[in-house]
N, C-alpha and C positions, 0 to 999 in steps of 0.2 A: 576456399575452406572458411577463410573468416568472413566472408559474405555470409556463409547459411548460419552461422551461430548469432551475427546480425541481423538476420531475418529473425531467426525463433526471437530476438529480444525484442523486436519490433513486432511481432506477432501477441504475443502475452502482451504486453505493454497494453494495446489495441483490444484485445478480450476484455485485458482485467477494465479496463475505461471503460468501454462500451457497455459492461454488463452493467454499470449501475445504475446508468436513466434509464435504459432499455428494461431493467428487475422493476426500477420503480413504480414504472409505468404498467408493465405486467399485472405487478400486485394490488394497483388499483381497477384492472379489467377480473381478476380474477376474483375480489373482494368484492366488486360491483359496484364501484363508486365512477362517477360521472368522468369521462375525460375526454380531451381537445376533440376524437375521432366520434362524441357519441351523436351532437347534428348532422353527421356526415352518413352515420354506418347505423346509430337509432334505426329509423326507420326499415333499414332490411334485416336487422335483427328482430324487430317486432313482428314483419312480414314472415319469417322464417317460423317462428311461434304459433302466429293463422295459419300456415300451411299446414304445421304439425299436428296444431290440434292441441297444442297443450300451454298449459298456464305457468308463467315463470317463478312464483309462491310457492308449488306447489311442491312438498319436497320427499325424500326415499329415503329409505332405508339401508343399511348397506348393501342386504342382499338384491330390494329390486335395483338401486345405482349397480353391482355389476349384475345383471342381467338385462338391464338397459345396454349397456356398456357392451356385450356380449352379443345380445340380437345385431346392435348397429354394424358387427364387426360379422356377424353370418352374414348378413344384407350385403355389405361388400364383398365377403365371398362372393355369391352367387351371382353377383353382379361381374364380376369380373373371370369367373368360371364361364359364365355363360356368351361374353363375349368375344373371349376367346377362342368358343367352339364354333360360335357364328361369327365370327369376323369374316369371312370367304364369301359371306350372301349379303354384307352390310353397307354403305356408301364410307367415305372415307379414305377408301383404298385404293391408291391410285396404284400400285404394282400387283394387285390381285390377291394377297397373300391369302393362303388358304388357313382354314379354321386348324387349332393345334390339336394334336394328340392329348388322350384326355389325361392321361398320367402329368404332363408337363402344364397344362390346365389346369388341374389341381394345386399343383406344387406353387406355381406362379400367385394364383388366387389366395392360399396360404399367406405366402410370402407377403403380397404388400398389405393383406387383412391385417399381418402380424405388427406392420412396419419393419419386418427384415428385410424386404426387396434383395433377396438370391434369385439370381440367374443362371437358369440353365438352359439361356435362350442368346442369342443374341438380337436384342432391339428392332434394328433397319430389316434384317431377314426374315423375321418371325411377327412383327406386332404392324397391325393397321395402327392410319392416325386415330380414327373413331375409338380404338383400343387403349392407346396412351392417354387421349385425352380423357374420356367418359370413366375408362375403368382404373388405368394408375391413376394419373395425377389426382383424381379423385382421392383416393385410396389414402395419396401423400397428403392431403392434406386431413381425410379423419382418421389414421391411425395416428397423426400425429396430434391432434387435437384431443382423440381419448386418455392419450398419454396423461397431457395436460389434466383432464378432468378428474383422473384418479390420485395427482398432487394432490390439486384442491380439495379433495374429497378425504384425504389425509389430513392434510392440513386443519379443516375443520374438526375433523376428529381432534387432532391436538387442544384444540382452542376451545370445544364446546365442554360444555359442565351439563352431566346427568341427561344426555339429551337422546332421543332414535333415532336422527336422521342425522344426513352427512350432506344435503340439498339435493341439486337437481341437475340429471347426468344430461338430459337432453341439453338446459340451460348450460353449462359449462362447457359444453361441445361447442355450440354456440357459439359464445361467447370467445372462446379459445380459437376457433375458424375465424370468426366475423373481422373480431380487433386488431386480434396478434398475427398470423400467420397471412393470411386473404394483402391486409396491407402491407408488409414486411416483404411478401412474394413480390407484389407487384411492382415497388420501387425495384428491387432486385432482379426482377426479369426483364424492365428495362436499361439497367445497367448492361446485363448479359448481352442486349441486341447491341447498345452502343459499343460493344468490347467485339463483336463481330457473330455470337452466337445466331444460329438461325433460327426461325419463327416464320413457317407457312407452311402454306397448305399443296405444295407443288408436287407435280410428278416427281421421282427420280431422275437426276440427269447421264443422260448416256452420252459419254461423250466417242469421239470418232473413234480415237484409239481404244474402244471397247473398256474402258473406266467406269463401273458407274457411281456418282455420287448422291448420297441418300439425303434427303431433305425429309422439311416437317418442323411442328410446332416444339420444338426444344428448348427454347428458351424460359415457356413457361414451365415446363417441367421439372426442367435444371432447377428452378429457383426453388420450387418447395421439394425437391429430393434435399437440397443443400440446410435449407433452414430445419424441415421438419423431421430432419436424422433419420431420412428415408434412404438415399441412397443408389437407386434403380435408378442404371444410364438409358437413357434414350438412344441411345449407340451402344453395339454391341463393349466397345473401347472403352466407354464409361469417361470418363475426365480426361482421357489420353485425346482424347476425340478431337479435333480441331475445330468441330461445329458443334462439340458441347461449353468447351472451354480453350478459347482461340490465344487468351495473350497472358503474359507472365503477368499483367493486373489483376485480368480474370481468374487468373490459379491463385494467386493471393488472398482474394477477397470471398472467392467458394471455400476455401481452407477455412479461412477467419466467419463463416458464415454459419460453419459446419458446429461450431460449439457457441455460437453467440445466443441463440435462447436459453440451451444449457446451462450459461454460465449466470445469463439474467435470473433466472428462473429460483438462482441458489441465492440472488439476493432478493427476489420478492419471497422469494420463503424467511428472511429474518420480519420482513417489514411484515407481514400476514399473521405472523407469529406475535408480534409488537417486540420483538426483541433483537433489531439488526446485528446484534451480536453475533449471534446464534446461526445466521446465514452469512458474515463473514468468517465464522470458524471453520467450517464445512466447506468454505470456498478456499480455503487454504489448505485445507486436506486436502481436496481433489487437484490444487496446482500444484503442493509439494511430488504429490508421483506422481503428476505431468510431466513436472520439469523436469523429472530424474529418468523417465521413459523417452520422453525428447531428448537428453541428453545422449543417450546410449542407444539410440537407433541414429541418432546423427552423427553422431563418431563412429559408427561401424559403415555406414553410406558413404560418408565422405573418406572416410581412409581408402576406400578400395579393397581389394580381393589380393588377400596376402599371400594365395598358391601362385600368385604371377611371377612375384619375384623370386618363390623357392624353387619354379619351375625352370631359372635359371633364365630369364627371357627379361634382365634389368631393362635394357635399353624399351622394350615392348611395354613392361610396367612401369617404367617412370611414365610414358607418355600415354598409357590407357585408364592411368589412377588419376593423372592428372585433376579429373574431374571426378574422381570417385568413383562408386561402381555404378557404371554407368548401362550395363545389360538390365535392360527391358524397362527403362525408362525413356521418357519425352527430352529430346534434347534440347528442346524451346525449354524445359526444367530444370532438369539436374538433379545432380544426388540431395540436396539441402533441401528442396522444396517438396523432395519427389519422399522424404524422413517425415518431414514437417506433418504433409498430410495422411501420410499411414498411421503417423501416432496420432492426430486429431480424428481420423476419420473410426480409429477403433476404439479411442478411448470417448469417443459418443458410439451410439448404433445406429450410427449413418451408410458407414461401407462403401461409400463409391470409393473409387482408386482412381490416378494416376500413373498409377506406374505398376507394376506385376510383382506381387507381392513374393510370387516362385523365383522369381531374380531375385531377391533381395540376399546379402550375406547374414549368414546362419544366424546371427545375435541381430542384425539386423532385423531380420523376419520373426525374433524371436517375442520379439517387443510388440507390435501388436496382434501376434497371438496372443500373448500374457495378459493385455488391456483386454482382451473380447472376456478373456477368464476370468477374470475379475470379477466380470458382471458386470458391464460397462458403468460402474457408478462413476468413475473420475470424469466427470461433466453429464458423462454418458448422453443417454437418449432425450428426445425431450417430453419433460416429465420423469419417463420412467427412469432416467438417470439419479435424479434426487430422491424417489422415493426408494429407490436400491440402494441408494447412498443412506438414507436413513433406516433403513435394517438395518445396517450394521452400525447405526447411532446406537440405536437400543440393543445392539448384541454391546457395544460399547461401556453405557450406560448398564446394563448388567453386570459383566464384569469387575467395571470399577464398583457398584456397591457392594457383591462378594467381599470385593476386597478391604471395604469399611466395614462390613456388618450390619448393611444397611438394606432396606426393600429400593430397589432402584428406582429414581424417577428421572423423567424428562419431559421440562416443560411443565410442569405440575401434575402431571398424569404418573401413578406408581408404574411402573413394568414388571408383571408379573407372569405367572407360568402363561397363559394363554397365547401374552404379545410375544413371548422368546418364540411357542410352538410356530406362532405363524410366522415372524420374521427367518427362525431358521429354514420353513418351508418355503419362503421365496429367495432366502438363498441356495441353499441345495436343490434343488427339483430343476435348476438348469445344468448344473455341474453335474448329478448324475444322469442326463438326457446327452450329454458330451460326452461321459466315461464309457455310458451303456451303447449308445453309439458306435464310436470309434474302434471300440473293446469285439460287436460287433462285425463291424466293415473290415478288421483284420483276418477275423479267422472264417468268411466266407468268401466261395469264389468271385459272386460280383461285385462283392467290396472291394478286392484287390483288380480285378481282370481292367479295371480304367487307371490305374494308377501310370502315371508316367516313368518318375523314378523309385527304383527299388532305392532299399536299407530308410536309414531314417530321415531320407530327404520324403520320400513317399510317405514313412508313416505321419510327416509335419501334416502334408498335403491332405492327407483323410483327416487328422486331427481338427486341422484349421478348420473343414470342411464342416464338422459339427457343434465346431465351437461356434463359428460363426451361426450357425443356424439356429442353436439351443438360447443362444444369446443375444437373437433380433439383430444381428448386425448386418449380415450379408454379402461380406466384400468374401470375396474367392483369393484365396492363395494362388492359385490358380494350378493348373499340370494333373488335374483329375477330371477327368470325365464324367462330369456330373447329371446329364442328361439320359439317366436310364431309368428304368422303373423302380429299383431297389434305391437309389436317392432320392429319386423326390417324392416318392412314398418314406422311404425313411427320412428323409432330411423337415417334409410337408410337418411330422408329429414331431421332430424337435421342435420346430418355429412353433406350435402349440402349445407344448409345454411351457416355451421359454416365456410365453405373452400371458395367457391363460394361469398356468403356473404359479405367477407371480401378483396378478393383477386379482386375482381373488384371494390370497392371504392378504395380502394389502388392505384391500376394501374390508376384510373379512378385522382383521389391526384396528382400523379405523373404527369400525362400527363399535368393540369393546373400548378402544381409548374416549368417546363420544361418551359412554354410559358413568363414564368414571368422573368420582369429583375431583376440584381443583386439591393438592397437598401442599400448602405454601413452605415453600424452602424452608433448611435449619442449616445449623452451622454442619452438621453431617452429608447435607447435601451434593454429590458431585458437580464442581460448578462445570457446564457443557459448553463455556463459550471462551475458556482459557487455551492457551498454546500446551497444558496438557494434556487435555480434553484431544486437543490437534493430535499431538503423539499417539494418544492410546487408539481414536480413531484409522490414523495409519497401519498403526499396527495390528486392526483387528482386521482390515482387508486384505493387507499382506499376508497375514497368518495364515488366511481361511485360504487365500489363490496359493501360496507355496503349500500348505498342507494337502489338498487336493490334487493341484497338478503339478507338481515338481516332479515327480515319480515319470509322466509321460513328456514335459519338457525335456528331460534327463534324455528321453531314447531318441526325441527328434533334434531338434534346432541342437543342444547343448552336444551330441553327439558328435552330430555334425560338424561342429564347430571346432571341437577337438582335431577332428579327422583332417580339417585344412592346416592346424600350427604345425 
């Protein structure tokens, strides 16, 4: 037990360090100032420029930045739709796997276009290597890259005076592949092979006693599902897997990998801003309900399942809690590590698992449901994690000048009706793609007809189901049968909303804050980098996630959880 609460302190510890050279550094690739990687990586970012055809000056508007933004993300659809259906006629495939069904096609193509990577496939059975390599991992690394470009393209909005452009979405895709991710992967996916991960191109091995073990290039995959809060295991298992993630090092350091741009990212946003303040405030909001989300999925994982001992079976439950609840987790893990990354992996929009989140005890499970609700801003996705976290800066920042009698600013830009319309639309427009959903998948027959368990274990089970999708994350609760028509047609236009939804009010933010002059502070001004500023920040995400879903919380997990005291 006091091992895993010594992990989580040795984990934070290892974030919060690591995010500050690794922010540093960010915000100078993102700013566009020279560093150690540019005689190294220079030349195939200018190669990448010829290829496209376009000049790095030259710069957008908001609306063509998302429509750039937009096409790059059709292109990968169709690229990975299409490979899909041709995988059965294509080399790569050493088990023959046939092309998939176009419904699950679609849904897949969706998914890592979006950066959700939801599965309702399993890996080794369903995907050639041509497929992993060519159509995800690609995927993993420009859905994660776009994320990136619509910060910066914030960001500048913050920063610019009286200006119509926000730059250039080609150049910060770019620029976001080339620097940050391309080398970050690379050390990393050589770690993975030294940890035991596999990496090749071999047949499947059949062994005598009719076993057979699936091979393939997974190491490079692992590394940007991990960093780029993608998510999609190369094994149906996902992190359970022993040839995705072999040793309790290797589960350590994918955990700790899973928020590590996230966490930089919130401090190249002070330094980009010029005001490091301002990204150590925000970085303390999003730790405050980590640690308190960590906290309380780690106390319910490790105490164990408290119907053991009312079942009258002590001698049973002393020696089955021992280790916590330990159904349907990796025993190379345990309860501590198996908490550690459900709440890391949903409070970014990473989603891979370790452990079966349908095991988990009801308060347990309840915790990164509640992160996905959220909106994954507590580090969240990368990129989209901090520009969701800053909507609700400026619902923030509203609020508190109501409360002065003041026109709200942030950052020298006022906030007025337009920036609340948009920021409230990239928060709502995933929460109601979750309610109308779920609301949905209950009172029709193929919503229910896959559910595993009845009462409000099931209804968690559809819930998670939408949340995860509407909110880019993608990890499965799991105990629903998710591969029919009616999900991944339905689940395909969550993950749409959730990306799309939110990444054109954003850009849409940006382009008004850009037009706007600088307002230099007065003493009326809300200062946004104090530890009140912290409070009222916490409080307006918490507000917005209890006001919306507590009401469906209440029928699942919380019920549930009743029904075992």
């Amino acid at each position: 037990m006091t091992h895993a609460w010594l992990q989580n302190l040795m984990y934070l510890a290892l974030l919060l360090g690591l995010a500050f050279p690794l922010g540093t550094y960010m915000g100078k690739v993102l700013d566009g100032e020279r560093t150690f990687l540019q005689p190294v990586l220079g030349p195939l970012e200018r190669g990448l420029y010829r290829l496209m055809g376009i000049r790095g000056d030259e710069e957008m508007g908001w609306a063509a930045y998302g429509w750039v933004i937009t096409l790059l993300k059709l292109l990968g659809f169709a690229a990975v739709f299409l490979l899909m259906k041709a995988q059965g006629r294509l080399p790569l495939n050493p088990e023959h796997l046939p092309g998939t069904v176009t419904d699950l096609a679609f849904n897949t193509a969706v998914s890592f276009m979006t950066n959700t990577n939801w599965q309702a496939y399993g890996g080794e059975s369903t995907m050639s290597y041509l497929t992993q390599m060519l159509g995800l991992t690609v995927q993993n690394f420009l859905s994660a890259a776009t994320g990136i470009a619509v910060l910066t393209a914030l960001v500048r909005g913050l920063m610019r005076r009286n200006a119509e452009t926000l730059g250039n979405a080609f150049v910060d895709v770019t620029r976001a592949t080339v620097y940050i991710l391309l080398p970050l992967s690379l050390v990393f996916a050589l770690f993975l092979v030294s940890q035991g991960v596999i990496q090749n191109l071999s047949a499947y091995v059949h062994t005598a006693s009719g076993q057979v073990l699936a091979m393939g290039p997974a190491a490079s995959q692992v590394a940007i599902k991990m960093l780029g809060t993608n998510g999609g295991g190369f094994f149906g298992a996902n992190a359970a897997h022993p040839f995705e993630n072999s040793t309790p090092l290797s589960n350590f350091i994918q955990t700790l990998s899973i928020l590590l741009i996230p966490a930089g990212l919130v401090v190249s946003f002070g330094r980009m801003v010029k005001d490091a303040r301002q990204g150590r405030a925000i970085l303390a909001a999003m730790s405050v309900i980590f640690v308190a989300a960590l906290a309380v999925c780690t106390h319910f994982e490790v105490s164990g399942n408290p119907a053991l001992a009312r079942a009258g079976a002590d001698q049973i439950a002393t020696a089955t809690n021992a280790g916590g609840n330990l159904e349907g987790k990796e025993l190379r893990f345990g309860a501590g590590p198996s908490a550690l990354w459900a709440t890391a992996t949903t409070a970014a929009s990473n989603g891979s698992v370790n452990a079966m989140h349908d095991s988990f005890t009801p308060m347990g499970g309840l915790v990164p449901l509640w992160l996905i609700q959220l909106g994954e801003v507590v580090f969240g996705g990368v990129g989209s994690g901090l520009y969701g976290m800053l909507m609700f800066v400026f619902v923030g920042v509203f609020i508190g000048g109501l409360m002065v009698g003041r026109t709200p600013e942030y950052l020298g830009k006022k906030v007025e009706a337009f920036e609340m319309k948009m920021a409230s639309l990239a928060i709502l427009i995933p929460c109601a793609a979750v309610l109308l959903g779920a609301a949905v998948s209950v009172v029709s027959t193929a919503g229910v007809a896959t559910v595993s368990n009845p009462g409000p274990h099931g209804f968690t089970q559809i819930l998670y189901a939408w949340s995860s999708a509407a909110n880019n994350n993608g990890s499965a609760f799991g105990g629903l049968g998710v591969n029919t028509p009616f999900y991944n047609a339905g689940l395909a236009v969550a993950m749409l909303l959730g990306r799309f939804g939110v990444i054109w009010p954003v850009l849409a933010l940006a382009g008004a804050l850009a037009r706007k002059k600088h307002t230099p502070g007065s003493a009326g001004t809300l200062p946004t980098h104090t530890p009140l500023f912290v409070g009222v920040l916490v409080g307006a995400v918490l507000l917005v996630g209890a006001l919306t879903f507590l009401p469906s919380l209440a029928l699942g997990p919380i019920a549930e959880h009743l029904a075992l005291r």
